[in-house]
Z-matrix of the N, CA and C atoms (Angstrom, degrees):
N
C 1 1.464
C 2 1.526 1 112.20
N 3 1.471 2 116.49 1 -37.94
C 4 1.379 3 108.66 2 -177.49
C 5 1.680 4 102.80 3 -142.55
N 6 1.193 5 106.10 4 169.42
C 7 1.879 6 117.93 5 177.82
C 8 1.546 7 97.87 6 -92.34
N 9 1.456 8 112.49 7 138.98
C 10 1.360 9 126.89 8 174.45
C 11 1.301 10 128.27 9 -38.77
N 12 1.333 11 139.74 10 84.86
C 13 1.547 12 126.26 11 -172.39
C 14 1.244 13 121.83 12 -51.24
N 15 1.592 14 118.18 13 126.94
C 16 1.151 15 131.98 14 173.84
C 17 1.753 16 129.03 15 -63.73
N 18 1.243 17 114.01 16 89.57
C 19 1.798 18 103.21 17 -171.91
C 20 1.619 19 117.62 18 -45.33
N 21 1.446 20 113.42 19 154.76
C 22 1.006 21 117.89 20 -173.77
C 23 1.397 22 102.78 21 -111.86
N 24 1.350 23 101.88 22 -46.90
C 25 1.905 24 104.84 23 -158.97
C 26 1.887 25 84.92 24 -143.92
N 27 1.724 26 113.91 25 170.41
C 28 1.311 27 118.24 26 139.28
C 29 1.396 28 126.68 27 -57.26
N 30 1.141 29 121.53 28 -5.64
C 31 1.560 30 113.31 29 -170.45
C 32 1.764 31 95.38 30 -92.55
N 33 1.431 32 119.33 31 -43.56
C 34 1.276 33 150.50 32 -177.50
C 35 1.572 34 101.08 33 -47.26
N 36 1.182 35 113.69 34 -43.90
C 37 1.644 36 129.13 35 -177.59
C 38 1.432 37 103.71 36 -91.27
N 39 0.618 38 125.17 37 -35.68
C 40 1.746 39 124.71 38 -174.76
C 41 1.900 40 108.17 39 -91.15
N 42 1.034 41 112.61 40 -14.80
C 43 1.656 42 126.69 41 173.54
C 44 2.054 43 87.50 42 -84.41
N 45 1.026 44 110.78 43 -58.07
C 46 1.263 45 101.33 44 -158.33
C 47 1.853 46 121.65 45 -75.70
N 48 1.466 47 98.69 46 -27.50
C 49 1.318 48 114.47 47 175.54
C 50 1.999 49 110.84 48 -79.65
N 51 1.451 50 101.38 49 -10.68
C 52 1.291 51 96.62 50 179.02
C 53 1.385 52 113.19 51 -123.01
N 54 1.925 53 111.93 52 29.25
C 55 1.461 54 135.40 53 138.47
C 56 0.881 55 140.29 54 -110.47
N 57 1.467 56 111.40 55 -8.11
C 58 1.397 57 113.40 56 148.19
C 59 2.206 58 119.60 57 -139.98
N 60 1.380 59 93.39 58 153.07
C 61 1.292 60 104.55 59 -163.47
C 62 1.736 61 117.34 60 -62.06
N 63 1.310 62 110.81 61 -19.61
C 64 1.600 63 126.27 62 179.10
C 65 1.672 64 109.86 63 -108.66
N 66 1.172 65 119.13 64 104.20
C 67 1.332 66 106.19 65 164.18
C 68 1.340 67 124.89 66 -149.97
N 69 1.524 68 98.40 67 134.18
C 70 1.872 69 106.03 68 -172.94
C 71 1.294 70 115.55 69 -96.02
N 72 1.139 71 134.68 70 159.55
C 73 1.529 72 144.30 71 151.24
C 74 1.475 73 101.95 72 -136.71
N 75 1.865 74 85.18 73 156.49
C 76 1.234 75 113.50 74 -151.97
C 77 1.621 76 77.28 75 -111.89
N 78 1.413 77 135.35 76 137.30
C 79 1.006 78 133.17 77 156.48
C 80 1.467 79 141.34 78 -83.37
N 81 1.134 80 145.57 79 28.73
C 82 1.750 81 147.28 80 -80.61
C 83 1.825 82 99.37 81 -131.28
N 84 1.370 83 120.24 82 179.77
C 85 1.395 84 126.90 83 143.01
C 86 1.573 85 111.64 84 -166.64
N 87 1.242 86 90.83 85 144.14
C 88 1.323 87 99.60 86 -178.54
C 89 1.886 88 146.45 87 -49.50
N 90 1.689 89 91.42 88 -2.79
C 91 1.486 90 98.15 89 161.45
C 92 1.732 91 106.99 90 -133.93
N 93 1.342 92 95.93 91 36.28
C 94 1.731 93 109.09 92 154.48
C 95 1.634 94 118.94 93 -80.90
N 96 1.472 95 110.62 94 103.58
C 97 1.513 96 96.37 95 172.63
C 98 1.516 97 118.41 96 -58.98
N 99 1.341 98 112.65 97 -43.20
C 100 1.754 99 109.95 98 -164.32
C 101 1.614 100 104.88 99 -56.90
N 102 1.476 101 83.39 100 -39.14
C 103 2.039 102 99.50 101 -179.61
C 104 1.740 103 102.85 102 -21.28
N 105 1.462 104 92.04 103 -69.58
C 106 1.424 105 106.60 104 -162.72
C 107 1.536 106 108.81 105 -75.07
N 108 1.153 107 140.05 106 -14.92
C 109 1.309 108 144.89 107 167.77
C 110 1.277 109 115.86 108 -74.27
N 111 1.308 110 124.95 109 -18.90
C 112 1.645 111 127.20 110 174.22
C 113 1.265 112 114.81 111 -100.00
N 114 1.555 113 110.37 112 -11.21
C 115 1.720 114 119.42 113 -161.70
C 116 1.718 115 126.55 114 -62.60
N 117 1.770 116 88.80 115 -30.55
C 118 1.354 117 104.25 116 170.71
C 119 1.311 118 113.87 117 -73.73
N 120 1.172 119 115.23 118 -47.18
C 121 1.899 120 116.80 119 179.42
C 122 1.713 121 97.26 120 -57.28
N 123 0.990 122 132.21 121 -60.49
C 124 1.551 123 119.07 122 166.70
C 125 1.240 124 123.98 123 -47.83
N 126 0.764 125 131.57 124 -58.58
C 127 1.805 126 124.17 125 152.01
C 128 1.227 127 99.47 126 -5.90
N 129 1.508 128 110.36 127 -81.67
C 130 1.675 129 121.48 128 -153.37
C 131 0.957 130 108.40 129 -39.02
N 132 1.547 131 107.53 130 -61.91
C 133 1.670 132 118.03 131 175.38
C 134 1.161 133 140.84 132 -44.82
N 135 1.527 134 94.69 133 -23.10
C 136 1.774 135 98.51 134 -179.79
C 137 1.754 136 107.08 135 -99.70
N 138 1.152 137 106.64 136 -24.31
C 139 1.668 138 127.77 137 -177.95
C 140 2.268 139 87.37 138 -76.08
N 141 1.498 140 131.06 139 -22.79
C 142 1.257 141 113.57 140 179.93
C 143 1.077 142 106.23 141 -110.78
N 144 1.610 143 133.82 142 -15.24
C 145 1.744 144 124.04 143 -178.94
C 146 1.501 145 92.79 144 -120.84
N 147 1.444 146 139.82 145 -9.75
C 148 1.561 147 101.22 146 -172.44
C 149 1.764 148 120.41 147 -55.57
N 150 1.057 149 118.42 148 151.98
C 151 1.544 150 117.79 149 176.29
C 152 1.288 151 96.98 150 -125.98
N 153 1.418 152 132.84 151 156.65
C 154 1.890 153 113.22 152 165.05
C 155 1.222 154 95.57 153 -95.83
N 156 0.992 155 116.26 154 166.26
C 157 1.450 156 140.63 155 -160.14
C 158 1.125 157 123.39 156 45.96
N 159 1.689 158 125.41 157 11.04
C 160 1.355 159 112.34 158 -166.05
C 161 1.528 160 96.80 159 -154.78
N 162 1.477 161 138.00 160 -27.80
C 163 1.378 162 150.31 161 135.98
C 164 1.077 163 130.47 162 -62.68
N 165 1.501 164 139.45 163 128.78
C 166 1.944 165 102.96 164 142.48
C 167 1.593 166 71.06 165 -159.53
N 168 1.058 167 86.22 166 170.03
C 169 1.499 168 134.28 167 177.75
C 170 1.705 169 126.88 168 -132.28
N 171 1.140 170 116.38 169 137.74
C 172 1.465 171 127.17 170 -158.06
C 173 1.161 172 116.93 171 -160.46
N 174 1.503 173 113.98 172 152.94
C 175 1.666 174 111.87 173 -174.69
C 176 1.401 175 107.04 174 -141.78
N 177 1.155 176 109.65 175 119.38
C 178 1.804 177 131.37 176 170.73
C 179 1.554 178 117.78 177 -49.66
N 180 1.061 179 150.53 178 116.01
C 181 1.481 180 121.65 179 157.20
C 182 1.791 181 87.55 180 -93.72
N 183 1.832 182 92.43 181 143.69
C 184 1.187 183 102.30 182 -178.76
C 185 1.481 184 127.26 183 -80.43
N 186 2.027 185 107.95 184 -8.89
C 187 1.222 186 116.00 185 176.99
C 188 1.654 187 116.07 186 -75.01
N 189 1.341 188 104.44 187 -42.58
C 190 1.687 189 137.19 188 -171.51
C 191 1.593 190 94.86 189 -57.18
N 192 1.814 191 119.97 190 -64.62
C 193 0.928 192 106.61 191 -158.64
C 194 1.961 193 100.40 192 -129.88
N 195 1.173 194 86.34 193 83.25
C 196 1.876 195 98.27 194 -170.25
C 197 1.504 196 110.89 195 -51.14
N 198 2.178 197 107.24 196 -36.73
C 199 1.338 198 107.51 197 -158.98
C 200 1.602 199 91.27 198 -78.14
N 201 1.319 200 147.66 199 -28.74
C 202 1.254 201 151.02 200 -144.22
C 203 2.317 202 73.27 201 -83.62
N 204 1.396 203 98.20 202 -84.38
C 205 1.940 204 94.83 203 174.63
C 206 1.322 205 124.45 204 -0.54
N 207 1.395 206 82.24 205 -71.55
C 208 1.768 207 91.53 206 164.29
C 209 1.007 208 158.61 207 -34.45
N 210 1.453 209 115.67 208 -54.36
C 211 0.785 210 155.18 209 127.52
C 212 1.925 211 127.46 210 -16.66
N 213 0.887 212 92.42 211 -44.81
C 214 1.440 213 100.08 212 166.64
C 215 1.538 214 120.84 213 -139.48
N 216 1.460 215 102.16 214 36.39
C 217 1.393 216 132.71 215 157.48
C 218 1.757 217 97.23 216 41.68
N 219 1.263 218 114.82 217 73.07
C 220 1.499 219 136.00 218 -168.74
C 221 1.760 220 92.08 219 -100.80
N 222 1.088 221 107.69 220 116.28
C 223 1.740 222 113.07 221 -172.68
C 224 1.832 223 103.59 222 -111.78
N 225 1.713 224 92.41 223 -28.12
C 226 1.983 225 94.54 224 -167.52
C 227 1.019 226 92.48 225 -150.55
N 228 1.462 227 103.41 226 146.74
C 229 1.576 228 124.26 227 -179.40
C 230 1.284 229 102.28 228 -129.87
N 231 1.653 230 110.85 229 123.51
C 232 1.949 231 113.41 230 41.96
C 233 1.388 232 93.32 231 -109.65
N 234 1.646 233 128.49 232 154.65
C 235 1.478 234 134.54 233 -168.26
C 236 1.203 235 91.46 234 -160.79
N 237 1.380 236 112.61 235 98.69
C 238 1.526 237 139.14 236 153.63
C 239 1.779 238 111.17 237 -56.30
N 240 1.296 239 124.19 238 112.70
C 241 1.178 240 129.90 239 154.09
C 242 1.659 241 122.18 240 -112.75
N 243 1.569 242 116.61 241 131.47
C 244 1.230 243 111.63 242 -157.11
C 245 1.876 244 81.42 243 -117.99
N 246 1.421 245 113.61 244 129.87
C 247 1.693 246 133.21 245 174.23
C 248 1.532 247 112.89 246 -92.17
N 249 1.478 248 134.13 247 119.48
C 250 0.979 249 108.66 248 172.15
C 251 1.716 250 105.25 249 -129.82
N 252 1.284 251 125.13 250 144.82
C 253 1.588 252 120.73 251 -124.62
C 254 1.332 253 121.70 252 -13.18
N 255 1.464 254 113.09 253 75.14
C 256 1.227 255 122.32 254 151.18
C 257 1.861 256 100.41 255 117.06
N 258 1.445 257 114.94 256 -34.81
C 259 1.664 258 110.17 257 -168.95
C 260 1.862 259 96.90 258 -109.49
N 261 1.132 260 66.90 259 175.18
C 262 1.605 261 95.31 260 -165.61
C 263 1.562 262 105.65 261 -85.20
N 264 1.457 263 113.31 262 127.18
C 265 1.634 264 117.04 263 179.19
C 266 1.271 265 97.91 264 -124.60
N 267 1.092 266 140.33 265 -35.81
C 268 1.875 267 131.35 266 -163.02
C 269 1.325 268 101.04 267 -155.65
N 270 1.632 269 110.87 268 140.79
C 271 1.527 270 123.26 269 172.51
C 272 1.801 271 99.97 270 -125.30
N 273 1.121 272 104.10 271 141.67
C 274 1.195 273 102.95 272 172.42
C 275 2.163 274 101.40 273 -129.60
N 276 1.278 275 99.18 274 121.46
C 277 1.326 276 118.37 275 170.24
C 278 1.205 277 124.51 276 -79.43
N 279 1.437 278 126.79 277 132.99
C 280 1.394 279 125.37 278 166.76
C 281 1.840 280 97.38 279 100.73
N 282 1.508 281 95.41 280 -170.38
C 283 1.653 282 108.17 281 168.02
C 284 1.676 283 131.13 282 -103.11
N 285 1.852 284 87.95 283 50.98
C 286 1.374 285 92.18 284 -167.25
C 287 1.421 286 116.74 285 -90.51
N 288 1.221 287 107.13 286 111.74
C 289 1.823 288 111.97 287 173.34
C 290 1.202 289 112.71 288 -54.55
N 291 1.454 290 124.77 289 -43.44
C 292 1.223 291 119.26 290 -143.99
C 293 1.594 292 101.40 291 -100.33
N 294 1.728 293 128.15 292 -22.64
C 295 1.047 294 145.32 293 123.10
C 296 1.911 295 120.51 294 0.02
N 297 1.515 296 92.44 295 -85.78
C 298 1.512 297 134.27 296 179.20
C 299 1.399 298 85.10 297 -37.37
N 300 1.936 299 98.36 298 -87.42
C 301 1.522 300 84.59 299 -158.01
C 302 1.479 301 128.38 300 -58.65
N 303 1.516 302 111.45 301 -30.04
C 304 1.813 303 101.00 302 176.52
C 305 1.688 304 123.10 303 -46.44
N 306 1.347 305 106.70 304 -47.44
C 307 0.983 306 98.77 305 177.94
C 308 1.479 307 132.37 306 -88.04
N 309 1.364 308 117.22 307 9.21
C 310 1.414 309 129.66 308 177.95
C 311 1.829 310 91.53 309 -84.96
N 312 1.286 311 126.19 310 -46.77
C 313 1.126 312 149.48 311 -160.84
C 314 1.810 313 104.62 312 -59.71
N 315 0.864 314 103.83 313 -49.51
C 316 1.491 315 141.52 314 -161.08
C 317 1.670 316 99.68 315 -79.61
N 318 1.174 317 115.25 316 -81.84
C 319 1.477 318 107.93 317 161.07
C 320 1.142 319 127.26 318 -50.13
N 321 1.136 320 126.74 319 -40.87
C 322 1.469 321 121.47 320 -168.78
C 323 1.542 322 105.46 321 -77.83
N 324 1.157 323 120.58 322 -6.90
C 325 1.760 324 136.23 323 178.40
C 326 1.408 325 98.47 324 -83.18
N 327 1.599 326 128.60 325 -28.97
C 328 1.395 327 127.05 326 -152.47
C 329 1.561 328 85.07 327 -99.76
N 330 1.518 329 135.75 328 -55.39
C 331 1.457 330 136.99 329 159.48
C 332 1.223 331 99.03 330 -18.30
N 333 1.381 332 130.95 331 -57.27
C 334 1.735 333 105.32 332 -138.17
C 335 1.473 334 85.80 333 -111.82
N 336 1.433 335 132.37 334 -35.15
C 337 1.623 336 96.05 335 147.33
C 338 1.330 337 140.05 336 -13.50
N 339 1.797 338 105.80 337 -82.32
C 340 1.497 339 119.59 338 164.31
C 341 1.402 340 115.62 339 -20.10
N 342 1.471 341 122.54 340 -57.91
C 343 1.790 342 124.19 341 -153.64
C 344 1.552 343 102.21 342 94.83
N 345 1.320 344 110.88 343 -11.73
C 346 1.463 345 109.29 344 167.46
C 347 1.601 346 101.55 345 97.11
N 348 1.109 347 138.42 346 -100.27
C 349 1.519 348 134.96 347 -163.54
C 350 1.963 349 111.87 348 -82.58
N 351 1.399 350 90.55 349 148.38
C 352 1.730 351 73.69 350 -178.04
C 353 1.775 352 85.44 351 -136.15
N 354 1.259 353 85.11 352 130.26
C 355 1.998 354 95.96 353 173.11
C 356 1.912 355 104.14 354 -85.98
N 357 1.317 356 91.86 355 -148.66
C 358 1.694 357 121.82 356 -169.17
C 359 1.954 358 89.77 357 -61.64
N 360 1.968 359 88.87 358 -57.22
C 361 1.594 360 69.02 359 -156.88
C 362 1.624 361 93.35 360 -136.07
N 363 1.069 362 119.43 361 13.07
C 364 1.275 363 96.94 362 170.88
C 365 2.024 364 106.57 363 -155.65
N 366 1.217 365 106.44 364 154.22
C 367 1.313 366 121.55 365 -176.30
C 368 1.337 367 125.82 366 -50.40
N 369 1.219 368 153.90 367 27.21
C 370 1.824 369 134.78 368 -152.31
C 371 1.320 370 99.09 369 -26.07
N 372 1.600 371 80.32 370 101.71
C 373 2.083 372 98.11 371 145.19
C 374 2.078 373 98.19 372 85.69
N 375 1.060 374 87.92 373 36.59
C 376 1.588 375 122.31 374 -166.81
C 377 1.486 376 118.95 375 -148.28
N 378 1.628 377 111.56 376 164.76
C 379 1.375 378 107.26 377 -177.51
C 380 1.900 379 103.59 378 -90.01
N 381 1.366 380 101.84 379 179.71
C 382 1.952 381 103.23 380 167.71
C 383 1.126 382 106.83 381 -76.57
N 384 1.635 383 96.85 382 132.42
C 385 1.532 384 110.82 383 -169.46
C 386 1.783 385 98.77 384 -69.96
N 387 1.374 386 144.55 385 -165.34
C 388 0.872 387 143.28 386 132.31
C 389 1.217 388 129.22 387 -53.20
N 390 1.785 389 110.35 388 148.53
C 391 1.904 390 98.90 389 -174.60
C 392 1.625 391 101.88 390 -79.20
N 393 0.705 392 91.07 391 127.86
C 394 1.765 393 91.76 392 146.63
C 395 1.640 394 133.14 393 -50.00
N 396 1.281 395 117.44 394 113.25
C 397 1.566 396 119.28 395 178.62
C 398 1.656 397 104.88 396 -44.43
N 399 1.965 398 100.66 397 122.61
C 400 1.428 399 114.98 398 -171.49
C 401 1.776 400 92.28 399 -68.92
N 402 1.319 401 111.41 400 170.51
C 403 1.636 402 125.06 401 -167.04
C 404 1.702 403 108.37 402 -66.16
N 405 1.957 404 108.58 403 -31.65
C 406 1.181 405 113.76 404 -165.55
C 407 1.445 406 111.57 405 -86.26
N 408 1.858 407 102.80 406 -27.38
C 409 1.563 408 92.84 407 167.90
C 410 1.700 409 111.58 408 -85.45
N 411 1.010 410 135.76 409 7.63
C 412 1.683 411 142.18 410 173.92
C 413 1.573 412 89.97 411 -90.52
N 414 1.252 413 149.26 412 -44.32
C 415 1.001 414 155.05 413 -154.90
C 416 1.627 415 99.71 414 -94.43
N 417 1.317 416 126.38 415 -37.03
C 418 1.824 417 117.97 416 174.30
C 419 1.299 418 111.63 417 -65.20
N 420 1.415 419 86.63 418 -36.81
C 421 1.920 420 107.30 419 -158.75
C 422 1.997 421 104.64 420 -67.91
N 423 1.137 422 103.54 421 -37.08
C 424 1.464 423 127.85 422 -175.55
C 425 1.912 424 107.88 423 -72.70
N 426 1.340 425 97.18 424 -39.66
C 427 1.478 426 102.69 425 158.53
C 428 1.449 427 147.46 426 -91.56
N 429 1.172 428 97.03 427 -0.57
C 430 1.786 429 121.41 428 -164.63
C 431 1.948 430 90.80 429 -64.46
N 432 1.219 431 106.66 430 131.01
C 433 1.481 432 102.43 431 179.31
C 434 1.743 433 98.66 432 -84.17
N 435 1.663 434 104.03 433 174.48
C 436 1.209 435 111.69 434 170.99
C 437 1.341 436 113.81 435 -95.39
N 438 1.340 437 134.83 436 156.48
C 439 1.345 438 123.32 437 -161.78
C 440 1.402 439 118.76 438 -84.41
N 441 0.900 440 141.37 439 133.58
C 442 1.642 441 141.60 440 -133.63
C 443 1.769 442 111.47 441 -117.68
N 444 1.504 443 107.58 442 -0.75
C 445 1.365 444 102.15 443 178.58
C 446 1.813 445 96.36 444 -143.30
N 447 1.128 446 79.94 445 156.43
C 448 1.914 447 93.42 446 -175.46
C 449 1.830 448 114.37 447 -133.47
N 450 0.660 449 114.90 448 103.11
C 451 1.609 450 112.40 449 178.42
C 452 1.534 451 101.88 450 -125.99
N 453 1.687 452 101.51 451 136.53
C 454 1.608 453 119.08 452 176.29
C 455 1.734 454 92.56 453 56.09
N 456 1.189 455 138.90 454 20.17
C 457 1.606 456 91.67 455 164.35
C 458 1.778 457 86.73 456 120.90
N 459 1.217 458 117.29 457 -48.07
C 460 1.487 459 123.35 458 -174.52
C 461 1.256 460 121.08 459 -98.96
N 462 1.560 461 110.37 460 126.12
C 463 1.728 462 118.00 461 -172.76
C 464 1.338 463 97.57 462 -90.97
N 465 1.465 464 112.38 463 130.07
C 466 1.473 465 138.59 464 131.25
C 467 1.275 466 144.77 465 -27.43
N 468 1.261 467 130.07 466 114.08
C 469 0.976 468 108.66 467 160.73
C 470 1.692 469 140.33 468 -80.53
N 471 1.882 470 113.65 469 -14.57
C 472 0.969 471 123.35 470 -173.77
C 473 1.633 472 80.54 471 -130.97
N 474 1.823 473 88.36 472 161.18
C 475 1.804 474 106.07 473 171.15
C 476 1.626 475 98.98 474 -83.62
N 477 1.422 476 110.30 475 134.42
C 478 1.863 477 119.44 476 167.16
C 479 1.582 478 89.92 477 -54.40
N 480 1.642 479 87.65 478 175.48
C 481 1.598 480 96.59 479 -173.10
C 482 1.622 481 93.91 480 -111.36
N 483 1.048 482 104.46 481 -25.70
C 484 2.108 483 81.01 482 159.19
C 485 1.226 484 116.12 483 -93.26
N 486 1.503 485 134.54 484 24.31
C 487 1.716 486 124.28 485 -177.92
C 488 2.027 487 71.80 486 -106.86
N 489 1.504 488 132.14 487 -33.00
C 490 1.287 489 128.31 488 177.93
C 491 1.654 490 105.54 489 -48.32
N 492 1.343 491 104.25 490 -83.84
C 493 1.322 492 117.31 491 163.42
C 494 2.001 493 118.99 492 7.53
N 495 1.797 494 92.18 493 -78.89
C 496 1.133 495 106.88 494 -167.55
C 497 1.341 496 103.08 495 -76.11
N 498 1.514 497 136.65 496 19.34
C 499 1.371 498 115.33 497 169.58
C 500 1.528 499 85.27 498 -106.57
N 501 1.393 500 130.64 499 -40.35
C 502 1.317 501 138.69 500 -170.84
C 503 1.730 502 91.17 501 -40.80
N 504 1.167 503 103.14 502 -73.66
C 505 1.854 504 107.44 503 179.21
C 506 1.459 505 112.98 504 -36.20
N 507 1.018 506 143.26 505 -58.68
C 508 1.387 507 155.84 506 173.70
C 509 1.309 508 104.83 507 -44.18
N 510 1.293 509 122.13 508 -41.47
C 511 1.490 510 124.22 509 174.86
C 512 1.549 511 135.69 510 -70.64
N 513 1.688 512 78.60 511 -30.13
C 514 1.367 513 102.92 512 172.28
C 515 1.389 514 137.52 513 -74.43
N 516 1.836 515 98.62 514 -30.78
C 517 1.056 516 132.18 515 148.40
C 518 1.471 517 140.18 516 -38.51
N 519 1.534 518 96.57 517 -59.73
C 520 1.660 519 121.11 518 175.60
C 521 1.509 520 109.29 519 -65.51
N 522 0.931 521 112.81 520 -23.79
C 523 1.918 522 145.80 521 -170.69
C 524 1.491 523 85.46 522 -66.26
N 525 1.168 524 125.38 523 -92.28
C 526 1.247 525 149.96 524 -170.95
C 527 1.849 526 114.57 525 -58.80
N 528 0.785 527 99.12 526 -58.34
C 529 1.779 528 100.41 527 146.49
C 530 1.684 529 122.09 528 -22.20
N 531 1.266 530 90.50 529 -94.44
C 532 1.762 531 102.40 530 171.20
C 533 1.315 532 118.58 531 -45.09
N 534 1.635 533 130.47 532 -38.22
C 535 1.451 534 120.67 533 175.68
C 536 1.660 535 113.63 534 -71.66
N 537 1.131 536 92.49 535 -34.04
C 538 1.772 537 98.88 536 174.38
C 539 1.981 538 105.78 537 -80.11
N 540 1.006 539 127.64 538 -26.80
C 541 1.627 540 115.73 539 167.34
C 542 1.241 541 98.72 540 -74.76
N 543 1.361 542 135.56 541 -63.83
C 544 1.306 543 130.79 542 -164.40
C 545 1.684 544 109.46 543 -45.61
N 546 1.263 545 129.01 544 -47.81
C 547 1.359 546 134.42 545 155.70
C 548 1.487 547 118.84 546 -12.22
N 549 1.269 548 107.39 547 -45.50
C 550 1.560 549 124.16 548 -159.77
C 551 1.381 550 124.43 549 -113.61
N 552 1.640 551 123.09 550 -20.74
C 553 0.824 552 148.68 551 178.32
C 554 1.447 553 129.05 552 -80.37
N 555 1.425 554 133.31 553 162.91
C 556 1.186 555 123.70 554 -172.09
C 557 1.595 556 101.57 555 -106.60
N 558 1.329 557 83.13 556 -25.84
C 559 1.898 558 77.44 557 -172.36
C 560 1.607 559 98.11 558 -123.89
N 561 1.474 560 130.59 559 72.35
C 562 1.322 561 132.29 560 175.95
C 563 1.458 562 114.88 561 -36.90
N 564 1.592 563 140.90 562 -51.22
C 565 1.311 564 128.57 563 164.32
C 566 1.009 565 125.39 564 -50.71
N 567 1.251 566 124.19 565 -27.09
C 568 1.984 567 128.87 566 -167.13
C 569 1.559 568 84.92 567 -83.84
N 570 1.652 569 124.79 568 -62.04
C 571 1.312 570 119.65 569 -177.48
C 572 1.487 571 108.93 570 -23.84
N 573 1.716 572 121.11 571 -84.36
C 574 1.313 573 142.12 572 -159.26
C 575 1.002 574 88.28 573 -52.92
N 576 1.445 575 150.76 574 -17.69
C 577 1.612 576 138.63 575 -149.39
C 578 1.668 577 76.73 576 -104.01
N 579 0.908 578 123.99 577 -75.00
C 580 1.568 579 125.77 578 -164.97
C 581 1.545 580 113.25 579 -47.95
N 582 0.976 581 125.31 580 -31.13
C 583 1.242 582 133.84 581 161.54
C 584 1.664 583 126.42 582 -41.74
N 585 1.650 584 101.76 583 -66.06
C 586 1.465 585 124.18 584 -179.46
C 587 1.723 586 108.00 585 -58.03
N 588 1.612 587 111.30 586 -57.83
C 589 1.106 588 112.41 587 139.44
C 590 1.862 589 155.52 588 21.24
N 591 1.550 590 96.44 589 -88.08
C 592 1.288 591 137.78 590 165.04
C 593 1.663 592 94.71 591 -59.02
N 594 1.189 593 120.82 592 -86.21
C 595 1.309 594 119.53 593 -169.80
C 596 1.437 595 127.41 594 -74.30
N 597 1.818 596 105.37 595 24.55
C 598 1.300 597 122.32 596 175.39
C 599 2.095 598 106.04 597 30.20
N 600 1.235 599 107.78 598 102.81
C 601 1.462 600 88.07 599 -176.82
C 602 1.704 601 90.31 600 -114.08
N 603 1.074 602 149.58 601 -26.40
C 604 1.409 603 127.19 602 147.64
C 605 1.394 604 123.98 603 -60.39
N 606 1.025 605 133.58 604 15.72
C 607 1.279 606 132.97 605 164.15
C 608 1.343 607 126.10 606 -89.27
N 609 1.384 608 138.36 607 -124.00
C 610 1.426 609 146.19 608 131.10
C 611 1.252 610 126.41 609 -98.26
N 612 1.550 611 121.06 610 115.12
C 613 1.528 612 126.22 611 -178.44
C 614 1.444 613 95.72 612 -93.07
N 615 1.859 614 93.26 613 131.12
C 616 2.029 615 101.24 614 169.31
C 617 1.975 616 83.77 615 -83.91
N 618 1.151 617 75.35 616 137.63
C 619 2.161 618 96.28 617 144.43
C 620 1.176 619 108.39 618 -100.47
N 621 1.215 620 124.43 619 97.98
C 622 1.231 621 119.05 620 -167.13
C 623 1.572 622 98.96 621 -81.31
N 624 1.081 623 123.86 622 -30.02
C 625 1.909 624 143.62 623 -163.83
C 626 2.062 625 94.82 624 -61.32
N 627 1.547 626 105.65 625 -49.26
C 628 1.209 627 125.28 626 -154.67
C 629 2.146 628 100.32 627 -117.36
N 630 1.308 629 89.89 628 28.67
C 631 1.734 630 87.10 629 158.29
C 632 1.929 631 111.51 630 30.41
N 633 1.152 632 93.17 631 46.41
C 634 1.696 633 101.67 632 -169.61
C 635 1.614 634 120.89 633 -121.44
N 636 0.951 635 111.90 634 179.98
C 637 1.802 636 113.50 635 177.72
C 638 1.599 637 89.24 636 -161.91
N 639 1.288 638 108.88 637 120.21
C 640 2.063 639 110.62 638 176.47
C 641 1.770 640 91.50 639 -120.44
N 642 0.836 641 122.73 640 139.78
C 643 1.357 642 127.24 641 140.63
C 644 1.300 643 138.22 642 -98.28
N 645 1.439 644 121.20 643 112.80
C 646 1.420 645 149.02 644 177.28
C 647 1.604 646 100.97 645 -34.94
């Protein structure tokens, strides 16, 4: 359908690869023999799959446009690179037809699968893609706590009101504890410290009374 477009610049290549979903370059220079011995079979190819907006085909000279070379670290010519929206899936090295064409073949089969462009939410010439999770359900989901009590084997989502209770008691306990060590002690803070401690209260307290697991 069409003759291979000639790159001008990186900007030139990056406009074109990010209008259509298939795109080849020809990597070439002008005192490459193989260059010119494969050039016609590229022709063919681009003269039998270009589509606009959804094919093209193009050819680099590597002297003309070194930074485009560069860029995709082009060491030997001829070096077929095939783009598909926008990245790189297959290089084919050398003057291989048989190379070339599989994989020109091959992608351009995966295009017309596709329908060619795919938006937000749905395919051209395709079914609706799936929605994407809106920000506020990524945002519940991202906050949802883990369930904080466990009895017999089964997690909770809320603390019982006597597994509440029995930490209340424990507190009340530790309460009464510490004023009565401190009484007796030489160093009343180090006491109460050893205490709190002991009964790890940022950790996990068993209820042992109430067959429970709470986390602090």
């Amino acid at each position: 359908m069409a003759s291979p477009t000639d790159l001008t610049s990186p900007a030139h290549l990056t406009t074109l690869s990010s209008t259509h979903p298939l795109t080849i370059i020809d990597f070439h220079a002008t005192w490459c023999g193989p260059c010119h011995a494969i050039a016609p079979f590229y022709s063919s190819l681009s003269t039998k799959y270009s589509s606009p907006r959804r094919i093209i085909f193009t050819k680099c000279d590597v002297d003309a446009q070194s930074a485009i070379a560069r860029q995709y670290s082009v060491t030997a010519m001829p070096t077929f690179v095939i783009l598909h929206k926008g990245k790189e899936v297959a290089r084919i090295r050398g003057a291989d037809k048989t190379g070339l064409g599989r994989e020109v073949e091959k992608w351009v089969g995966e295009v017309k699968k596709s329908g060619g462009f795919t938006g937000g939410g749905q395919v051209l010439g395709g079914s609706p893609a799936a929605a994407a999770p809106s920000a506020s359900t990524e945002k519940k989901n991202a906050g949802a706590a883990a369930p904080s009590y466990i009895r017999g084997g089964q997690a909770m989502t809320g603390i019982p009101l006597d597994a509440q209770i029995a930490r209340w008691m424990d507190w009340i306990v530790l309460v009464v504890m510490c004023y009565f060590t401190s009484l007796f002690s030489f160093d009343p803070m180090g006491a109460c410290e050893g205490l709190r401690e002991g009964r790890d209260w940022e950790g996990w307290t068993l209820c042992r009374e109430r067959g429970g697991l709470w986390r602090g």
